[in-house]
N, C-alpha and C positions, 0 to 999 in steps of 0.2 A: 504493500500500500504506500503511496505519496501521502507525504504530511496533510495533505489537504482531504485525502481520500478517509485517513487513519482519524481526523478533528471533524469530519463529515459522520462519521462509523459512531464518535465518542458522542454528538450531537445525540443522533436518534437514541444511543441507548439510555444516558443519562440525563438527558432533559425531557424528549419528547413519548418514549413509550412510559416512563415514571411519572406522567400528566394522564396517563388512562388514556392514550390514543392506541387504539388497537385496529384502525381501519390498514390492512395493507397496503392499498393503494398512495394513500398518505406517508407512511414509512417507507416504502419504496421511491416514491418520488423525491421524497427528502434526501435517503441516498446517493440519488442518481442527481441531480441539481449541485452545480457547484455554486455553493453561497456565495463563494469567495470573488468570483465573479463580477458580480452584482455589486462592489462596494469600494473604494478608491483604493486604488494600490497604496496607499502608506496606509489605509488599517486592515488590509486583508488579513494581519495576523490577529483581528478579531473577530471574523467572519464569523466565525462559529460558536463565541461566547453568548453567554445567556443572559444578552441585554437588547434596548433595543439601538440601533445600528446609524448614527449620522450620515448617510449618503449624501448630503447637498457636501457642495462647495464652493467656495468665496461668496454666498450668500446669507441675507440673514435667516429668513425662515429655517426651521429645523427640518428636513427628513427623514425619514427613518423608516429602516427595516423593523419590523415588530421582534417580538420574541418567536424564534423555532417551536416554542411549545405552545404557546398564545396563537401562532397561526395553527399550525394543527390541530389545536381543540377546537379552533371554530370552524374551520375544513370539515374537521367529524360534525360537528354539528350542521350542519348545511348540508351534509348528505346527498353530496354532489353524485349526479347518475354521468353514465358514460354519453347521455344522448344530451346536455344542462350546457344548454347557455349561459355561463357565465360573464360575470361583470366585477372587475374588480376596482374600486374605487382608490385615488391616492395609490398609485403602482409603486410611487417612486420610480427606482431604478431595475423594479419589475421584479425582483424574486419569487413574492407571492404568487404573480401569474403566472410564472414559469412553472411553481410548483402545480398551480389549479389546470395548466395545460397537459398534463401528465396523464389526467383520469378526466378531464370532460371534453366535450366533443369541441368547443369555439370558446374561446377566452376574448371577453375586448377589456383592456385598460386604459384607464384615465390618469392621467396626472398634469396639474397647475404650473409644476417648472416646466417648462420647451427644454432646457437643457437636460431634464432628467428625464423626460419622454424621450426625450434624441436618446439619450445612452441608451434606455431598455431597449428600442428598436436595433441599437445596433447590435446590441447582446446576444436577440433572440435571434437575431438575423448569423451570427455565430458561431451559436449554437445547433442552429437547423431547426430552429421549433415555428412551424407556419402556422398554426391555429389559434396566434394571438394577434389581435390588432389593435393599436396604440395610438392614442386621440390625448392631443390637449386640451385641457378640460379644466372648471374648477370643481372641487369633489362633489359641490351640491348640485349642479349640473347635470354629473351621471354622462350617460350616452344614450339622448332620448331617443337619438336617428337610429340607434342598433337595437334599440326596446323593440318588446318587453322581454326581459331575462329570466332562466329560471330561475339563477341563484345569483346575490348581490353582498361581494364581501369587503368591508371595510379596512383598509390596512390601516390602521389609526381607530384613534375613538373621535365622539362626537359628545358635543355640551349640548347639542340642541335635537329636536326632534326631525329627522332627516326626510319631511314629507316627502318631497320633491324625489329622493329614489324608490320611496314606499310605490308610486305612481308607477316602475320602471319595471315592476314584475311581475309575471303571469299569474293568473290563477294559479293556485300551489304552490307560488316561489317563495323562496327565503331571502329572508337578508338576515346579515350577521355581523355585530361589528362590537366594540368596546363604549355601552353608554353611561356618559358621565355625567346625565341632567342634574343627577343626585349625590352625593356621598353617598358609602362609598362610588365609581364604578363600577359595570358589571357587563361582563360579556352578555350580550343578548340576542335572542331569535328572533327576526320579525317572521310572520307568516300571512299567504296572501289568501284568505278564505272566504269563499260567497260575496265579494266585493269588500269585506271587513279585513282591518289589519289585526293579529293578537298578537303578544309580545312574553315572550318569557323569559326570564332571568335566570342565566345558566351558571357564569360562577363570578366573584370579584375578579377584575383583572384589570393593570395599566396599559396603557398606550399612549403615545404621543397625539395628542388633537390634532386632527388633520384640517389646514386652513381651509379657512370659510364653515368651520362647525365650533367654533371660539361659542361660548357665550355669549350673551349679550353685557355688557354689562349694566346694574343697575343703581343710578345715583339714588340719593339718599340726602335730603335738605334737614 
């Protein structure tokens, strides 16, 4: 094994299958995906730590790769089929897709930097993975021209209630992301049922907010 293959191997065993992810398809893609890839050459030697990942550069906004086991548990949760349109929202520098390209049929990703859209396009382009397609976007945007998806996952969390992608999925679709209207947050399920959304709270978990899902803030005289 290469160092990268051997800190890929260390990944799944000790962060992501010790989180209850036990879907194959997810463990295997994790494998196969080189994180390392995805994240500027002076930190790839943290590609695989279990934090989440500053990808921008020389800008101010933060972005980030989530955590390996924070995307997996929502992956399991979303219960991606082999035939699910997905939609990944906030791609960044695309790992996530890369990873949801693995086991669904069409991946489209969005993401707000053009400089970090540009990177994942060249990535997957790279790599040889043709079943994603990469839109500049702001996350609350979504990609209403490639709607309706079946499944819609968050790479970040959100402070506000994300109507606007709730609208972007099928009958039966999910959406999955890190909501932090409240303390704590908590990873959550949307579900698209008889025209009604329900929402179920799956477990605490952080993320970096992904712009344009800020709070609002509220003064106080």
């Amino acid at each position: 094994m290469t160092g990268f293959s051997t800190a890929r191997q260390y990944m799944v065993d000790g962060q992501v299958r010790p989180s209850d992810v036990t879907d194959d398809r997810i463990l295997d893609a994790m494998l196969t995906v080189p994180r390392e890839v995805f994240v500027p050459a002076s930190k790839q030697a943290l590609a695989y730590l279990d934090l989440d990942l500053d990808v921008a550069e020389g800008g101010a906004t933060r972005r980030c790769l989530i955590t390996p086991a924070l995307l997996a548990r929502m992956l399991q949760a979303a219960e991606i089929k082999a035939t699910d349109r997905v939609l990944v929202v906030g791609c960044a520098t695309g790992y996530a897709a890369a990873v949801v390209a693995r086991f669904a049929a069409e991946v489209s990703a969005t993401e707000s930097d053009p400089a970090l859209a540009a990177k994942a396009t060249t990535t997957f382009a790279e790599l040889g993975i043709q079943n994603i397609t990469v839109k500049t976007a702001a996350a609350a945007d979504g990609d209403a021209a490639g709607a309706p998806f079946d499944v819609i996952i968050l790479n970040g969390a959100t402070e506000i209630v994300p109507t606007g992608l709730f609208g972007q999925l099928k009958e039966g679709g999910r959406l999955v992301g890190v909501f932090g209207l409240l303390p704590p947050p908590r990873a959550t399920l949307v579900t698209h049922s008889h025209g009604d959304f329900g929402h179920r709270e799956l477990f605490d978990a952080s993320a970096p907010v992904l712009p344009g899902f800020e709070r609002v803030p509220v003064f106080v005289f």
